[in-house]
C-alpha positions as a Markdown table, in Angstrom:
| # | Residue | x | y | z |
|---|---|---|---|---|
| 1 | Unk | -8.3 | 17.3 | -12.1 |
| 2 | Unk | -4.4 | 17.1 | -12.3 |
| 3 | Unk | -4.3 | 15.8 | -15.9 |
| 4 | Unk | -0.7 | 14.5 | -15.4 |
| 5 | Unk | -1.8 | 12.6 | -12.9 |
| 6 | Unk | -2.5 | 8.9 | -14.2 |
| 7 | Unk | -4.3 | 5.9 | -12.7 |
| 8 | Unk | -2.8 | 2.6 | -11.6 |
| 9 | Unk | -4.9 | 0.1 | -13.9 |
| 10 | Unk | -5.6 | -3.1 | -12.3 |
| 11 | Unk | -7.7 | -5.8 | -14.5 |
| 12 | Unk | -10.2 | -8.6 | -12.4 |
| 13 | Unk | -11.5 | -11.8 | -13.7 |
| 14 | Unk | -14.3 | -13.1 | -11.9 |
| 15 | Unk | -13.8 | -16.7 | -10.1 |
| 16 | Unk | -17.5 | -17.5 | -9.4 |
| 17 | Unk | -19.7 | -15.9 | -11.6 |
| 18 | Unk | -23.2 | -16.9 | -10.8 |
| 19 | Unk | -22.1 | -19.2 | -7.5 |
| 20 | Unk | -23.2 | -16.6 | -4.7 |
| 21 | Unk | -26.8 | -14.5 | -5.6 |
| 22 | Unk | -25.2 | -11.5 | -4.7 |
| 23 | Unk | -21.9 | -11.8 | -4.4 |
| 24 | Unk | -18.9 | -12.1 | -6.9 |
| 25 | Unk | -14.9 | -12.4 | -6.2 |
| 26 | Unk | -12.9 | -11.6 | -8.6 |
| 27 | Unk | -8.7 | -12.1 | -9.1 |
| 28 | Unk | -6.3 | -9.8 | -10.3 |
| 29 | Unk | -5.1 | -11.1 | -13.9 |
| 30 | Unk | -3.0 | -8.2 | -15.0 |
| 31 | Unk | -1.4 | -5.0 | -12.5 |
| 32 | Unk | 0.5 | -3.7 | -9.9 |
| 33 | Unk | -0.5 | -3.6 | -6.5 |
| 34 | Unk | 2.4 | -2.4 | -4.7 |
| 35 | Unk | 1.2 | 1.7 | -4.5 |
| 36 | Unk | -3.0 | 0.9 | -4.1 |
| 37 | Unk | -5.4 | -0.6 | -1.0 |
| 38 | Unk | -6.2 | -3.2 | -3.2 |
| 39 | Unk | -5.5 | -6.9 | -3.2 |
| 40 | Unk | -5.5 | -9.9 | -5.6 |
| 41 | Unk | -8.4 | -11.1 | -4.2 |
| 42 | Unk | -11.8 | -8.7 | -4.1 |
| 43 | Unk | -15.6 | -9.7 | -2.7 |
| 44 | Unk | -18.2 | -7.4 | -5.2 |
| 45 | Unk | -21.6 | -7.5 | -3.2 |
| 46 | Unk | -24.5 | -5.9 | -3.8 |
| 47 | Unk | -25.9 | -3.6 | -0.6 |
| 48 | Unk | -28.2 | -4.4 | 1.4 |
| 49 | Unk | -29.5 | -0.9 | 2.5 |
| 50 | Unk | -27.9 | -0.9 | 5.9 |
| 51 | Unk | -25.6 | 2.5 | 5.3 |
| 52 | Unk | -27.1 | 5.8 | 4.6 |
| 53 | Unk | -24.7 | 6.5 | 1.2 |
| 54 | Unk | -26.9 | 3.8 | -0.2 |
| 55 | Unk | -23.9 | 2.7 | -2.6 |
| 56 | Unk | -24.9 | 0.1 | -5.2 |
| 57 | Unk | -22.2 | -2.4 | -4.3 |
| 58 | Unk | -19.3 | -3.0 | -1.7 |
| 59 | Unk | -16.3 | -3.8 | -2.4 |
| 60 | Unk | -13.9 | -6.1 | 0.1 |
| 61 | Unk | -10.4 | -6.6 | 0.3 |
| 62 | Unk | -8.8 | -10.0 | 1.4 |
| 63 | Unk | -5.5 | -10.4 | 3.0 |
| 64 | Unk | -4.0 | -13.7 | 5.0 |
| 65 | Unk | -6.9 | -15.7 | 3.3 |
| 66 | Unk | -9.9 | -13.6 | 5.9 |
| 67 | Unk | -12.2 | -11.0 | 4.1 |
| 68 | Unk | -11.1 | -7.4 | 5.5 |
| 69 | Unk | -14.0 | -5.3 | 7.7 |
| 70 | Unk | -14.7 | -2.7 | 7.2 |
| 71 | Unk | -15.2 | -2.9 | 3.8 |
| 72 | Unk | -13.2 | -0.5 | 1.8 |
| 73 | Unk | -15.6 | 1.5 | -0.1 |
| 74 | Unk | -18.8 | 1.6 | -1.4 |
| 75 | Unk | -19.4 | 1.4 | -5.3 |
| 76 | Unk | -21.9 | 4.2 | -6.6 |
| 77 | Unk | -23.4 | 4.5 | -9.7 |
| 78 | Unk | -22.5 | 7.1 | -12.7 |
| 79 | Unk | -24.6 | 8.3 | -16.0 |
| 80 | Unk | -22.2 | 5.4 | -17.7 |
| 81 | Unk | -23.4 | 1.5 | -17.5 |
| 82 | Unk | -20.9 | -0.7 | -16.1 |
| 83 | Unk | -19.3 | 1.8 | -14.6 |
| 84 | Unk | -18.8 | 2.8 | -10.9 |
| 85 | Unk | -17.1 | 4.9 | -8.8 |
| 86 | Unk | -15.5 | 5.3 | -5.0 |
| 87 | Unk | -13.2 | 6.5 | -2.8 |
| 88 | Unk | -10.8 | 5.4 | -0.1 |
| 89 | Unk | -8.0 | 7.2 | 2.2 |
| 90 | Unk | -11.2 | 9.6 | 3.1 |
| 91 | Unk | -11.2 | 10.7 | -0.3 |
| 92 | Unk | -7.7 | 10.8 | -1.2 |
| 93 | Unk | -8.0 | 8.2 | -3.6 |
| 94 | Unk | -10.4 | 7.9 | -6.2 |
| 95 | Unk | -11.6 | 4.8 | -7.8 |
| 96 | Unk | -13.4 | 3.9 | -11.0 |
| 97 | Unk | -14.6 | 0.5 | -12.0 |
| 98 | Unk | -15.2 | -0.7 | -15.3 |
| 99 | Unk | -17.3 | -4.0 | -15.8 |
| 100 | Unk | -17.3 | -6.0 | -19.0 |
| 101 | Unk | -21.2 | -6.3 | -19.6 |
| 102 | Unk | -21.7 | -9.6 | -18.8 |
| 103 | Unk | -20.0 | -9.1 | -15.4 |
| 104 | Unk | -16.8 | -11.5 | -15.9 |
| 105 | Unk | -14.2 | -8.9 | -15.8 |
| 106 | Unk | -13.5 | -5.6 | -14.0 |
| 107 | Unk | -11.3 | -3.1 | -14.5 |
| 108 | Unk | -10.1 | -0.4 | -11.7 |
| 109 | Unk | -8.4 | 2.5 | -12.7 |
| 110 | Unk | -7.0 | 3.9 | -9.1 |
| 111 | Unk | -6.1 | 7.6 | -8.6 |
| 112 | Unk | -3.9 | 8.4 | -5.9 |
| 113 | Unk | -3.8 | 11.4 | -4.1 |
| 114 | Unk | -6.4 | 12.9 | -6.3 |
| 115 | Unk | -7.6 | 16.4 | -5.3 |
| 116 | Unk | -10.8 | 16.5 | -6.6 |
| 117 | Unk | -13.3 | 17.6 | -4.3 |
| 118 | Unk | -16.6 | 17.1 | -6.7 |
| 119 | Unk | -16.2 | 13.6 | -7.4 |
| 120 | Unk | -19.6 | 12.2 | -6.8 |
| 121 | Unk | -21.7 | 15.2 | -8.7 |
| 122 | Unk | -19.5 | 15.2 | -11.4 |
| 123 | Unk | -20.2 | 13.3 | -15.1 |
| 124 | Unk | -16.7 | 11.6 | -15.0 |
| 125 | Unk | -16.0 | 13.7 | -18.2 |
| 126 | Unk | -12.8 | 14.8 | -16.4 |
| 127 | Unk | -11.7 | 10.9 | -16.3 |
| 128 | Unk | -12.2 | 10.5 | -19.9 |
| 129 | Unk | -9.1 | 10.3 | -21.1 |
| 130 | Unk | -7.8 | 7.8 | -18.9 |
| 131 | Unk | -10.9 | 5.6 | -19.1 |
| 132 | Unk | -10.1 | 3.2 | -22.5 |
| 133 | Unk | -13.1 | 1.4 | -24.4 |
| 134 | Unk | -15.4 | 2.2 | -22.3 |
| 135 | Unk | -18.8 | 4.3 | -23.3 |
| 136 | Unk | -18.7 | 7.6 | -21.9 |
């Protein structure tokens, strides 16, 4: 990993917890969006076993008030609880998401034009540094 290379931090606050069985939104409370394929507004729902990557969650993007399709990306699961990780721009950008335990905020720490082919095998150890108060 390009060590000088340092995520976009983007903080969530969920708007429904416990509304949907298996589906959250959550609003941007604190970040810039300006550079990253996220919006104000993301859909968190768990998967329903209909794609082969078998992620643990999708996430959704919104944009003039309609939920975007495709989704854009899947959310997969690392050695670390409450955190996940994905990808968008066919790898490009990386993404690593942060829940509070209780599910009621999420951070995203977005890494553009990342070149860092192991991703998925790898322990996230790499991310370390940029990753704050959370238990890796």
């Amino acid at each position: 990993m390009n060590t000088a290379t340092k995520p976009i931090v983007l903080k969530y606050d969920a708007t429904n917890l416990g509304k949907f069985k298996s589906t959250t939104h959550y609003q941007l409370t604190n970040g810039n969006l300006d550079i990253t394929d996220l919006t104000e507004l993301l859909n968190l729902s768990v998967d329903r076993e209909c794609a082969k990557s078998s992620p643990t969650y999708w996430i959704q993007t919104r944009n003039d008030n309609k939920w975007q399709k495709p989704r854009l990306t899947g959310l997969f699961k690392t050695e670390s609880q409450n955190i996940y990780k994905g990808d968008t721009q066919k790898g490009r950008t990386k993404l690593v998401f942060v829940f509070s335990d209780l599910r009621q905020t999420l951070t995203v720490y977005y890494f553009k034009d990342l070149n860092y082919p192991n991703f998925y095998k790898d322990d996230l150890s790499r991310f370390k540094a940029f990753l704050q108060n959370t238990n890796l």
